[in-house]
C-alpha positions as CSV (number, residue, x, y, z in Angstrom):
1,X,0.0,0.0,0.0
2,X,1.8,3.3,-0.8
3,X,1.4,6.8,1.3
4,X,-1.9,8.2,-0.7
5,X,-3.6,5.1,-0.7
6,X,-3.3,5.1,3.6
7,X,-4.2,8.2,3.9
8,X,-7.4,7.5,1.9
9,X,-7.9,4.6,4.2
10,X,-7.2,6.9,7.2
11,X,-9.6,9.0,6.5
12,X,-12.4,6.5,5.6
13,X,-11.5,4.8,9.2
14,X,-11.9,8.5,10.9
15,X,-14.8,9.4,9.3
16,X,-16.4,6.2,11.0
17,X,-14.9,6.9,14.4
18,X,-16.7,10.9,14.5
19,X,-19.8,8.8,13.6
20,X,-19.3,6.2,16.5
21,X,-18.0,8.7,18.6
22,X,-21.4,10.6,18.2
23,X,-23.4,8.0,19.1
24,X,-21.5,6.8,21.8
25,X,-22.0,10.1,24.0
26,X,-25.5,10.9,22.2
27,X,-24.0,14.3,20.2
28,X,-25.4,15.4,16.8
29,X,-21.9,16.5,15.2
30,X,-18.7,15.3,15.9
31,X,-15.1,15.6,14.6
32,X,-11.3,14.0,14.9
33,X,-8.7,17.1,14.9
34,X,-5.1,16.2,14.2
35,X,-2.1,18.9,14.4
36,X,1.1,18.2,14.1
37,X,3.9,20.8,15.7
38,X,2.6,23.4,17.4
39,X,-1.1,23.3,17.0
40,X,-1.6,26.0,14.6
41,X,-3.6,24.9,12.5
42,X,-5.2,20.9,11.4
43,X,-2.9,18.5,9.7
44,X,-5.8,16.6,9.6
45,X,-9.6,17.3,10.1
46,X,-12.6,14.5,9.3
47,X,-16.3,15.9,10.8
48,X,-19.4,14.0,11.1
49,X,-22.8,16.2,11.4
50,X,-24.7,19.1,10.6
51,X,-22.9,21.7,13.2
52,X,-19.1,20.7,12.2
53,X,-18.6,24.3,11.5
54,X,-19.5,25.5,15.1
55,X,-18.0,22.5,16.6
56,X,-14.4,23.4,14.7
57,X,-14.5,27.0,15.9
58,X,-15.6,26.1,19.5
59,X,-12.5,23.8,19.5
60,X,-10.2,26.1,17.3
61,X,-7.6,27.3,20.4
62,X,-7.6,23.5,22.1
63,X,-4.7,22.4,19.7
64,X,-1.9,25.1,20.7
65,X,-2.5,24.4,24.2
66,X,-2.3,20.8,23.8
67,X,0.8,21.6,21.8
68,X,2.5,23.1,25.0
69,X,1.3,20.1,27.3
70,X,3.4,17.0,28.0
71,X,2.4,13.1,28.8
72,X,-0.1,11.1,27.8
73,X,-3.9,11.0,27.5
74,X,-4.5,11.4,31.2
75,X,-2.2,14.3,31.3
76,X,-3.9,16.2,28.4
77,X,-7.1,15.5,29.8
78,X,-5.7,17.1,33.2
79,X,-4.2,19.9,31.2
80,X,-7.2,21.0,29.4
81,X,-9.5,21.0,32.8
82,X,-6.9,23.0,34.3
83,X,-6.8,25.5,31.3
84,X,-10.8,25.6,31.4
85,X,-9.8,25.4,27.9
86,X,-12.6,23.3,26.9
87,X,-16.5,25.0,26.4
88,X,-19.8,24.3,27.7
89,X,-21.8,21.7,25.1
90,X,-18.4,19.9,23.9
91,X,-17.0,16.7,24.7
92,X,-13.5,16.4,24.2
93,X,-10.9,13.3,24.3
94,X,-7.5,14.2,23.8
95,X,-4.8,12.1,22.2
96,X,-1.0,12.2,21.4
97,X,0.6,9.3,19.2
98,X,4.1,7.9,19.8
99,X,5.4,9.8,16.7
100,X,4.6,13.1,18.8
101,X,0.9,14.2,16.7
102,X,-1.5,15.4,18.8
103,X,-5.1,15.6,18.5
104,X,-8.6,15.5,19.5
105,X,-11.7,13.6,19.1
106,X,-14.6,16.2,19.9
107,X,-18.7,15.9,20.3
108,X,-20.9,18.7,20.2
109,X,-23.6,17.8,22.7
110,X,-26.8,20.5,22.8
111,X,-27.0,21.8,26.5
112,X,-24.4,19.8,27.7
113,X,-21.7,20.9,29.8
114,X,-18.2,20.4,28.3
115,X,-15.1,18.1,29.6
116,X,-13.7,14.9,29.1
117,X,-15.6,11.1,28.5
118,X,-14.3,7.6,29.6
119,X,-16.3,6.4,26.9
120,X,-13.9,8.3,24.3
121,X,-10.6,6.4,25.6
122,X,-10.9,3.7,23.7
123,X,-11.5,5.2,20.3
124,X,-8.8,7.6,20.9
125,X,-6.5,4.8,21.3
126,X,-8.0,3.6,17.6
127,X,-7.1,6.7,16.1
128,X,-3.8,7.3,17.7
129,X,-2.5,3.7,16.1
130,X,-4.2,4.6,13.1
131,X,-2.4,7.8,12.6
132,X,0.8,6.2,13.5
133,X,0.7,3.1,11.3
134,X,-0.5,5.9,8.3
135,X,2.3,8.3,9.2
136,X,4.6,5.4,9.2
137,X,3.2,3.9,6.3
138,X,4.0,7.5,4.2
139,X,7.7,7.7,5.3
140,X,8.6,4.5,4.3
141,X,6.9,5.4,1.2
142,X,8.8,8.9,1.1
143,X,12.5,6.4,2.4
144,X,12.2,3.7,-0.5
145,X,11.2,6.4,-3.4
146,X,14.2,8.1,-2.3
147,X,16.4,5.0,-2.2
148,X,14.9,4.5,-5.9
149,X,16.2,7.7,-6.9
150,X,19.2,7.4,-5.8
151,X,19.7,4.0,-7.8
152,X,18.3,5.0,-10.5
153,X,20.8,8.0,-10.8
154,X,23.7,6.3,-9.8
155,X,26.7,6.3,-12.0
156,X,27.1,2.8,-11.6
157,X,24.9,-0.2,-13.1
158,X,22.8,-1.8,-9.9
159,X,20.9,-4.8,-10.6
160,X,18.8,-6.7,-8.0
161,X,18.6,-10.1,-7.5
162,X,16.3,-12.6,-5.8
163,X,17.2,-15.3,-3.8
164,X,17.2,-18.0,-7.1
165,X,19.2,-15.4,-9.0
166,X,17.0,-14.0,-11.1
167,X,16.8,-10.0,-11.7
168,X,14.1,-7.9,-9.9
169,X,15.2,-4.7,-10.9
170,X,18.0,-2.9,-12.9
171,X,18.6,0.8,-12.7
172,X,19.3,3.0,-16.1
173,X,23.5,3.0,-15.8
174,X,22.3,-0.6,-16.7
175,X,20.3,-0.2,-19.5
176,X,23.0,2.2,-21.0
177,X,25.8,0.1,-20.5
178,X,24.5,-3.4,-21.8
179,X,22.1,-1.9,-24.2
180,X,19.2,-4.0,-22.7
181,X,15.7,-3.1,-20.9
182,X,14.7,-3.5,-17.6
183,X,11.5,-5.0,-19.0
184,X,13.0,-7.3,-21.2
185,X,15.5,-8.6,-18.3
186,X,13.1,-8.6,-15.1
187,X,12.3,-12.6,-14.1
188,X,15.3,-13.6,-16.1
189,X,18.1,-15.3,-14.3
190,X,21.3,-13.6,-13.2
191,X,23.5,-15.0,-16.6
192,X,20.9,-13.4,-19.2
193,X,22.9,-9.9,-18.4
194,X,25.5,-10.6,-16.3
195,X,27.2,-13.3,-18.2
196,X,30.8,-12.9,-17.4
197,X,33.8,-14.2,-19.5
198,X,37.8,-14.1,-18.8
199,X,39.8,-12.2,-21.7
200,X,40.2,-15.2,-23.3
201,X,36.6,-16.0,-23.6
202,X,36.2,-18.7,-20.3
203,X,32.8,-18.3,-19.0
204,X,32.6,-16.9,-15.2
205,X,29.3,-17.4,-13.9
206,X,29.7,-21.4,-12.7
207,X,32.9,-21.5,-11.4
208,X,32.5,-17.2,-9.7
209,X,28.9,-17.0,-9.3
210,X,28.7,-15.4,-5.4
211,X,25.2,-16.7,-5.0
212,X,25.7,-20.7,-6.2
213,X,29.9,-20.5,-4.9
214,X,28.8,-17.9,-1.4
215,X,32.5,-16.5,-0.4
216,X,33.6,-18.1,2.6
217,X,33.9,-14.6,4.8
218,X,32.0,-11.8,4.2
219,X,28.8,-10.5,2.2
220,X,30.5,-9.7,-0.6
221,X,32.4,-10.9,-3.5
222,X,34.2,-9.3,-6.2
223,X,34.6,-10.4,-9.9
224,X,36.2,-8.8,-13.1
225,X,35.6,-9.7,-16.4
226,X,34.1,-8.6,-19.9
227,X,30.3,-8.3,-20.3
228,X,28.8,-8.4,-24.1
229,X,26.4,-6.2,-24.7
230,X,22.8,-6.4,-26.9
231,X,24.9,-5.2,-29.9
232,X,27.8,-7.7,-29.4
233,X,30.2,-5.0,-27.9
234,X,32.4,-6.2,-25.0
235,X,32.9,-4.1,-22.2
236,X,35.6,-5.1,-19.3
237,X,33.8,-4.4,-16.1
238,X,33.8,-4.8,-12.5
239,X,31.1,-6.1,-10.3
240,X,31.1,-6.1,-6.8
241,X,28.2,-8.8,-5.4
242,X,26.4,-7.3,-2.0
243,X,24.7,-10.6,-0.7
244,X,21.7,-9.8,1.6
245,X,20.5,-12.0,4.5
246,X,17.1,-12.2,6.1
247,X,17.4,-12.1,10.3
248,X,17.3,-15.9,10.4
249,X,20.7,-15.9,7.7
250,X,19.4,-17.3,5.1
251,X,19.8,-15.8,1.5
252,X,17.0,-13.2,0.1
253,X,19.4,-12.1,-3.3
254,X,21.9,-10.1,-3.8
255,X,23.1,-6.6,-5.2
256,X,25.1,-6.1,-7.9
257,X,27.0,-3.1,-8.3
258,X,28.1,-3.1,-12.3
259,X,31.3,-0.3,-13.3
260,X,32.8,0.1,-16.7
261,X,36.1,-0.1,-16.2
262,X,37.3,-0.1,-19.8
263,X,38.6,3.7,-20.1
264,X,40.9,2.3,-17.0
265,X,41.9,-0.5,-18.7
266,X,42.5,1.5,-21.8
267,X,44.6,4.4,-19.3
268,X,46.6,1.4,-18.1
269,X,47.1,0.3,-22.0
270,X,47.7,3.6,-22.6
271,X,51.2,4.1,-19.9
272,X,52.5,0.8,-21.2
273,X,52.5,1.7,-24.5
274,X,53.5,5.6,-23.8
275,X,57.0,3.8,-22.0
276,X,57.1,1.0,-25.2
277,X,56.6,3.6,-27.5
278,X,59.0,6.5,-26.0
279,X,61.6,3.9,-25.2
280,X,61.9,3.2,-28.7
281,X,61.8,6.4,-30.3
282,X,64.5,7.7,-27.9
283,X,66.8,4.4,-28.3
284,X,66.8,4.5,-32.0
285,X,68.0,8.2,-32.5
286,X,70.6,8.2,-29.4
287,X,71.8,4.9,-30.7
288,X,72.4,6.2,-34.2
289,X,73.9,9.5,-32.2
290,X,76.2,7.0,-30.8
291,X,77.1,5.2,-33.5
292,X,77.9,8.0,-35.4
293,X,79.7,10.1,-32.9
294,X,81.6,7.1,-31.7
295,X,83.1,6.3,-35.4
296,X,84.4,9.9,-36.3
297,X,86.1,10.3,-33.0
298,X,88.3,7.1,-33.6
299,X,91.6,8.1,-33.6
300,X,92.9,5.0,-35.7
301,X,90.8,5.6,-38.2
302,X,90.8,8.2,-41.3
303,X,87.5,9.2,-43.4
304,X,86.8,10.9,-46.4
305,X,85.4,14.7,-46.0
306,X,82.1,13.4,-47.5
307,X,81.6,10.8,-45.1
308,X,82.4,13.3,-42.4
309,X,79.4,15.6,-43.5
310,X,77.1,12.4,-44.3
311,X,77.5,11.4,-40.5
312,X,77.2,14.7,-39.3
313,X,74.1,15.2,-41.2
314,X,72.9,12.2,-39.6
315,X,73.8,13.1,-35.7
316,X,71.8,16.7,-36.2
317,X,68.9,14.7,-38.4
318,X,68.5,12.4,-35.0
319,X,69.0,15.4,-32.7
320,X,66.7,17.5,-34.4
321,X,64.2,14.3,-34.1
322,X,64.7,13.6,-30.8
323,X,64.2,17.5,-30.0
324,X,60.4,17.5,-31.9
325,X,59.7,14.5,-29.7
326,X,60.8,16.5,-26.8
327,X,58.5,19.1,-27.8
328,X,55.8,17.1,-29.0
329,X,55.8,15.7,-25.1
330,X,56.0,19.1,-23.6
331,X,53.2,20.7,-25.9
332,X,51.0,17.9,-24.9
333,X,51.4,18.6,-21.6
334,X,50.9,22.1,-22.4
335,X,47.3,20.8,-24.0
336,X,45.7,19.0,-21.2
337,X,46.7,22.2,-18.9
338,X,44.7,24.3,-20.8
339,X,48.3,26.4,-21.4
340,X,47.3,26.8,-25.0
341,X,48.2,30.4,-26.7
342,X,47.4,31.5,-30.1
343,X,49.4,34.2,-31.7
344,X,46.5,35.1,-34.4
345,X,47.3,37.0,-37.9
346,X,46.0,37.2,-41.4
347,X,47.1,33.5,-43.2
348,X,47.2,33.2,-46.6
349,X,47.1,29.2,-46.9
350,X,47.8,29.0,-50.6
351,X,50.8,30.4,-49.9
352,X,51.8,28.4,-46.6
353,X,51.3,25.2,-48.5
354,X,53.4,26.3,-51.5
355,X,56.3,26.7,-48.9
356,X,55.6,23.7,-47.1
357,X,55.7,21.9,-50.5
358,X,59.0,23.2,-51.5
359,X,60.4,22.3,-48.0
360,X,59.6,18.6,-48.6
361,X,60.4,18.3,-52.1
362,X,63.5,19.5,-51.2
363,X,64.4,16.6,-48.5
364,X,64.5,14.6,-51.5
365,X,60.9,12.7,-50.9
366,X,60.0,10.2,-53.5
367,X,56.3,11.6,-53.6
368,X,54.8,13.5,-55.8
369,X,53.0,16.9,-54.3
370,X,49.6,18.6,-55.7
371,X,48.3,21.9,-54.4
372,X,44.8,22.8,-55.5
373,X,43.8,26.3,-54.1
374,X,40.9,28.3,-55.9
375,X,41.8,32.8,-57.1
376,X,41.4,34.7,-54.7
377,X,40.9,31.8,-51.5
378,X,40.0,33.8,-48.8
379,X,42.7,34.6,-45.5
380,X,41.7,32.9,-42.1
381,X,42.6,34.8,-38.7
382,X,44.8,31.9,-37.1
383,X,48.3,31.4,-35.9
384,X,50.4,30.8,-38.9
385,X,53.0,28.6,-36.9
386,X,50.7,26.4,-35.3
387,X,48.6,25.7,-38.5
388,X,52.0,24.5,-40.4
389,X,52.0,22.6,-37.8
390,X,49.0,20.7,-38.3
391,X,49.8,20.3,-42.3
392,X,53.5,19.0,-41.7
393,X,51.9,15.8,-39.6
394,X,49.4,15.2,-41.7
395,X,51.5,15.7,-44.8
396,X,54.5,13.4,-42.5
397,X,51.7,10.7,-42.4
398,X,50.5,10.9,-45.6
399,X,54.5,10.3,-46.5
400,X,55.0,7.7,-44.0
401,X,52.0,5.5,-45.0
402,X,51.6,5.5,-48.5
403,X,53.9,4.4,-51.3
404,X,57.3,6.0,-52.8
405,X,56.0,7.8,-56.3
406,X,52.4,8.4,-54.9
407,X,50.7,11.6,-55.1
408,X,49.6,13.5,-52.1
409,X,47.6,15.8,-52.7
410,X,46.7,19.6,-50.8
411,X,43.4,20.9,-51.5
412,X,41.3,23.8,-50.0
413,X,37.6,24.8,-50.4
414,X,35.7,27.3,-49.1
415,X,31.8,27.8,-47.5
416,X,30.3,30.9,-46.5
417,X,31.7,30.9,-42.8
418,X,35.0,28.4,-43.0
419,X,37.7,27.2,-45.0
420,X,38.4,23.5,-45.3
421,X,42.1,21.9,-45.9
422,X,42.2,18.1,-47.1
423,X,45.9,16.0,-47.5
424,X,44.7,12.9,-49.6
425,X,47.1,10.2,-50.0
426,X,46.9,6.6,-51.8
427,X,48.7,4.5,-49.0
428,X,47.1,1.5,-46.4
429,X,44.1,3.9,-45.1
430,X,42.7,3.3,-41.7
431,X,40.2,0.5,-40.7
432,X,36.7,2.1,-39.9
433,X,37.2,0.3,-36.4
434,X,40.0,2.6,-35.8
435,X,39.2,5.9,-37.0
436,X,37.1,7.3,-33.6
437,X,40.0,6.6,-32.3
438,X,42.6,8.0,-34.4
439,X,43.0,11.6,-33.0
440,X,43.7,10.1,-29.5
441,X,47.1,10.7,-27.5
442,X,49.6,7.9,-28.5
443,X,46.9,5.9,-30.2
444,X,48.7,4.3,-33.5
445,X,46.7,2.2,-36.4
446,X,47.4,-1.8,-35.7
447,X,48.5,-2.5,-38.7
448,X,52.0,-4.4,-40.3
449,X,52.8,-0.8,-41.6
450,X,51.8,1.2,-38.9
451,X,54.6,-0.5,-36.4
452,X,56.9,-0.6,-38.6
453,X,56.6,3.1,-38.8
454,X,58.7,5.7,-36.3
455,X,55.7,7.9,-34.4
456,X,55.3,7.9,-30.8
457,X,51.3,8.8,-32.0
458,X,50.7,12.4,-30.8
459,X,51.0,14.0,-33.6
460,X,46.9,13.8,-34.7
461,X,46.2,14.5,-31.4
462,X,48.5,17.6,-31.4
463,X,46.6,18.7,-34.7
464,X,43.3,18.1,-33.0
465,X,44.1,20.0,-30.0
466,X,45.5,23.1,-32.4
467,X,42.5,23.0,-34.6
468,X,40.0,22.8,-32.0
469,X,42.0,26.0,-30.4
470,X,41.0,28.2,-33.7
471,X,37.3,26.8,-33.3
472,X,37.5,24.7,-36.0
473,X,37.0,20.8,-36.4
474,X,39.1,17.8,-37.9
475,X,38.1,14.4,-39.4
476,X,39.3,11.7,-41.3
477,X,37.9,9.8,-44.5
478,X,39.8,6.4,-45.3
479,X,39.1,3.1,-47.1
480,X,41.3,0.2,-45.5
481,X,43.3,0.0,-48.7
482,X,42.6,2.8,-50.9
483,X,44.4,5.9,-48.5
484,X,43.5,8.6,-46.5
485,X,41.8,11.9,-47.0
486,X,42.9,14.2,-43.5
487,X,40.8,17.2,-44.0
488,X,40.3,20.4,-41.1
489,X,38.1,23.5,-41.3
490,X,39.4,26.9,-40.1
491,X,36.8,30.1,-39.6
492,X,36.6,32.5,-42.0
493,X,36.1,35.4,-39.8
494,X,37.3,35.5,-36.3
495,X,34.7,34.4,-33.7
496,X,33.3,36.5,-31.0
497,X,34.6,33.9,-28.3
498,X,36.5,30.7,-29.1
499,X,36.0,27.8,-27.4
500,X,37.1,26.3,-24.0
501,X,39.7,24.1,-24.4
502,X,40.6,21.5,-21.6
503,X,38.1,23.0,-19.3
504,X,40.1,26.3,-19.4
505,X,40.0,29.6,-21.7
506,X,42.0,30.3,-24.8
507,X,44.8,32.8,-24.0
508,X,45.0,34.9,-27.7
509,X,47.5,37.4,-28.5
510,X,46.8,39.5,-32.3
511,X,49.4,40.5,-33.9
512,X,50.1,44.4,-34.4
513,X,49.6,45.7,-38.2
514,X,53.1,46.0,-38.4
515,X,53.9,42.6,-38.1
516,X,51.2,41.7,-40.5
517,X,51.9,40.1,-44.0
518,X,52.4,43.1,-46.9
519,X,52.8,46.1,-43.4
């Protein structure tokens, strides 16, 4: 029975008691006044007769003098006689429940003179349990709706479970994370959602299940695993079992508390690859440093001035490597503390890609480089450095992954409020699978190729973090096979505010006229 419900039925139940408390002391109207505090005015008022109004106002001061009196019946009763509080032609039975309500059941009785009757007692003893088992009835009512919304809002997945195993209740963390409906799951057993499988596919629910296998100590049990969900996902989780107990200790279900714990797993992932990864991009450079530097300074040995130059080239090509990784590291730090500064001017792209072209055909690059830029494409407001930035790694990747004598291609278009840069290569491309995921820090393709390749994989992210910084947006378009198209959209105009990146605001810096291109 929930709150409104009793207090229907508490009503109905009073309504009878002013009726029998009429005819018990031969009134023609009667009432049962219940105040709750200090008597100011009814929490609850149910009349019987044709005089209620007049019985109401007679009795209209008895509740905040009852509200000052202490004790029981008896010593209400004694409190109101001593108070002369009650008037001539009423009958009056006082009550007070255990939950501290106070009330009254009064009779209007024509010619009669007013006070207390034994024959009230009892029914004032009815009315007092009734308004406690109501009031009672209402805060458990108020208790579990809270407790719902609690575990309905929880951040967690919370399923219920009976004593068999089967589900009673799931909350909606649960229905996001497997995909599946309470409706659909309720009366199924435990293993219809929370089927449980090692990494390498071993089921978990005979051998761990807490319920069939109770842990030896305890109430709880603890289990990790991966969960599939409706749309064949799997998703490592943890679930913590909370087995409940009636008072005679025997088993009522359980309480399973469900997290998704993959974005740990994949943070854990993440610093074992960041130390593989860095550990090999610093070895290789410092061992060809090394090697180099260790072979010119032999004294027993004699080289040729080109071989001099060839392995000096090759010392400041590795230092000059291991000095962008440096500052690849430190900018990313830079990134995720919001220490982000743009120094903004006029950019003519057309022009910055020209350069940037010449600069790699010069290194000698077996590619072939197109540069497709419409008359009179417009200037963006950005920071010239940081946007070479971005098309040097995606112009580095398109290198790195496609083959020697394949074109890559620079294109810009333009739209009424932004300009939008593609590099298009023909090498591996990207699995779909992977593309989401292709911007994140130190994330690299899993391909033959891709490991093969030096990259300790911040580069995209860099370029995602820069972009973003302007207000603009980046994406990728690949076919596993058929190469990449990189593309990134700049605004136009500058922006009355650009966005918050990292949780913190954009420190911007414009250049003065005089530094601007053609002052």
């Amino acid at each position: 029975m929930d709150g409104s419900t009793a207090q229907r039925d508490l009503q109905a139940r009073l309504a009878t008691i002013a009726l029998q408390a009429a005819s018990m002391v031969g009134g023609d109207s009667a009432a049962v006044i219940l105040w709750q505090g200090s008597g100011q005015s009814p929490q609850t008022r149910v009349t019987y007769g044709s005089r209620t109004d007049e019985l109401v106002s007679l009795t209209g001061e008895i509740g905040q003098r009852l509200a000052a009196a202490t004790g029981g019946c008896e010593e209400l009763e004694r409190h109101l006689q001593r108070e002369h509080a009650v008037p001539d032609g009423v009958i009056v039975q006082p009550f007070r429940t255990r939950l501290g309500q106070t009330g009254v059941i009064a009779v209007l009785v024509a010619g009669g003179p007013g006070g207390s009757d034994d024959r009230l007692r009892l029914l004032a003893d009815h009315v007092a349990s009734a308004v406690e088992y109501t009031t009672l009835l209402q805060r458990l009512g108020d208790e579990k709706r809270k407790v719902e919304t609690v575990v309905e809002h929880a951040a967690d997945g919370i399923v219920t479970l009976d004593a068999d195993g089967r589900i009673t209740g799931l909350n909606a963390a649960m229905e996001r994370l497997t995909g599946f409906g309470r409706t659909e799951m309720l009366g199924r057993p435990c293993h219809a959602l929370l089927k449980l499988t090692t990494s390498g596919g071993r089921e978990m629910c005979i051998a761990g299940c807490p319920l069939a296998n109770p842990p030896v100590e305890g109430q709880r049990a603890d289990l990790q695993g991966q969960l599939r969900t409706r749309d064949g996902q799997m998703v490592e989780v943890s679930v913590t079992y909370s087995l409940l107990h009636s008072s005679e200790d025997a088993s009522i279900g359980a309480i399973a508390s469900v997290r998704d714990v993959s974005r740990q797993r994949e943070a854990e992932e993440m610093r074992s690859v960041f130390v593989s990864v860095i550990s090999h991009e610093l070895q290789t450079p410092i061992a060809i440093i090394k090697g180099f530097a260790g072979t010119l300074r032999r004294e027993d040995a004699h080289f040729e001035e080109e071989s001099v130059r060839e392995g000096l080239a090759a010392i400041e090509d590795e230092a000059d490597r291991l000095s962008r990784m440096v500052t690849n590291l430190l900018y990313v730090s830079r990134i995720e503390a919001g220490d982000v500064h743009l120094e903004l001017s006029p950019v003519a792209l057309p022009e910055l890609v020209r350069r940037l072209i010449r600069r790699f055909e010069g290194r000698r690059s077996q590619h072939r480089f197109v540069s497709e830029f419409a008359l009179g494409f417009p200037s963006v407001l950005a920071d010239r450095d940081r946007v070479e930035e971005v098309l040097v790694n995606l112009v580095e990747n398109a290198i790195k992954y496609s083959k020697d004598g394949t074109t890559i291609r620079i294109e810009g278009k333009t739209s009424s409020d932004e300009v939008i840069v593609t590099v298009a290569d023909d090498g591996i491309g990207i699995p779909l699978r992977e593309q989401s995921r292709i911007f994140e820090r130190f994330h690299r393709v899993d391909s033959r190729l891709a490991r093969q390749t030096q990259g300790a994989g911040l580069g995209l992210f860099i370029a995602r973090a820069i972009v973003n910084a302007h207000g603009g947006r980046i994406w990728v378009e690949s076919e596993l096979g058929k190469g990449s198209r990189f593309a990134f959209s700049l605004p136009r105009e500058e922006k009355p505010q650009l966005p918050v990146l990292f949780g913190r605001s954009l420190s911007l810096r414009v250049a003065p006229p005089s530094k601007m291109p053609g002052k």
